[in-house]
C-alpha positions in Angstrom: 85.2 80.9 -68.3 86.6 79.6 -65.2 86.1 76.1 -63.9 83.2 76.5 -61.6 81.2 78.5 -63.8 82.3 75.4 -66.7 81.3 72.8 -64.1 78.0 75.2 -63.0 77.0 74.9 -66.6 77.9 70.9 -67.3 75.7 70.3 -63.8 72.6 72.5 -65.0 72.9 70.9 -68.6 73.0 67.5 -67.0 69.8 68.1 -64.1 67.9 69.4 -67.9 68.5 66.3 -69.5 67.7 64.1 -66.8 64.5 65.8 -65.7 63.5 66.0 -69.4 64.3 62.1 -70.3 62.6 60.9 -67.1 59.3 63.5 -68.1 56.7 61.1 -69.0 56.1 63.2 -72.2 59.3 62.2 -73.4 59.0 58.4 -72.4 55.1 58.3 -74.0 57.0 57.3 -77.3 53.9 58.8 -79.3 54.1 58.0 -82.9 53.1 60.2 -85.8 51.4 57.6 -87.8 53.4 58.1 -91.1 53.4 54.7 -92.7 56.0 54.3 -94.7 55.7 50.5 -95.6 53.0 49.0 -98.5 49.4 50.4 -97.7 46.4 48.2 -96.7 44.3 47.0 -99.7 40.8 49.1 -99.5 37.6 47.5 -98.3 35.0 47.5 -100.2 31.2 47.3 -98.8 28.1 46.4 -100.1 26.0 49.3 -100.3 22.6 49.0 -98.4 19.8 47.0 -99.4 16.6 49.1 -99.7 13.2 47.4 -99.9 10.4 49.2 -102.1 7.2 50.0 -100.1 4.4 47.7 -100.3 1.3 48.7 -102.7 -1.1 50.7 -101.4 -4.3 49.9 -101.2 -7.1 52.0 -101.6 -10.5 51.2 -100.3 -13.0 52.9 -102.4 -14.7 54.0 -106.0 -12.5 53.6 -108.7 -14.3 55.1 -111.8 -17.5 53.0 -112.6 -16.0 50.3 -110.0 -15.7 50.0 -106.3 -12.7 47.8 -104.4 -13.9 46.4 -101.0 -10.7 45.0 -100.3 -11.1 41.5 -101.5 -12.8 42.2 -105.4 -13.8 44.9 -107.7 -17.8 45.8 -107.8 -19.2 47.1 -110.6 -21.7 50.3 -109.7 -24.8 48.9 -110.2 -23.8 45.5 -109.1 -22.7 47.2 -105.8 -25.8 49.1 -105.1 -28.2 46.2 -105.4 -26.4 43.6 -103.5 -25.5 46.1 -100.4 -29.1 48.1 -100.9 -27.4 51.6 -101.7 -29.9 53.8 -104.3 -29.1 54.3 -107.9 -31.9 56.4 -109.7 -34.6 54.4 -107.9 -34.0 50.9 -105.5 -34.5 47.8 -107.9 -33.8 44.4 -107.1 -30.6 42.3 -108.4 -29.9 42.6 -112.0 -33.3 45.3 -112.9 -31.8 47.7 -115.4 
């Protein structure tokens, strides 16, 4: 190889290495993440607090007693204080 073609080849190696050392790919510095050092101690969270649904409350006959929402009435008891029928309409306390 003669000395132009030697000096041909030195320039074109040098313009490469310039252009790719001024790239901004290759002046990013982008890391790979490998940590090579001691690991971070693990953090450990509470797990979440779950509350358990309120009662429910059921307004109604249950069996031989009816719950108004504020105390159980038994049948009969019911049906003569609030009027209702039960095998004929007696007063308070008539069975």
């Amino acid at each position: 190889m003669n000395a132009r073609g030697l000096i041909g080849v030195a320039v074109g190696a040098g313009v490469a290495l310039t252009a790719g050392l001024a790239c901004d790919a290759a002046m990013a510095r982008v890391s790979v993440g490998i940590n090579v050092g001691v690991p971070f101690a693990p953090v450990y969270a509470a797990p979440p607090v779950y509350v358990a649904p309120g009662p429910a409350i059921v307004v109604g006959w249950h069996g031989e007693r009816y719950w108004d929402g504020y105390h159980y009435w038994g049948r009969r008891d019911w049906y003569a204080h609030h009027g209702g029928y039960y095998g004929g309409h007696y007063g308070y306390r008539h069975w």
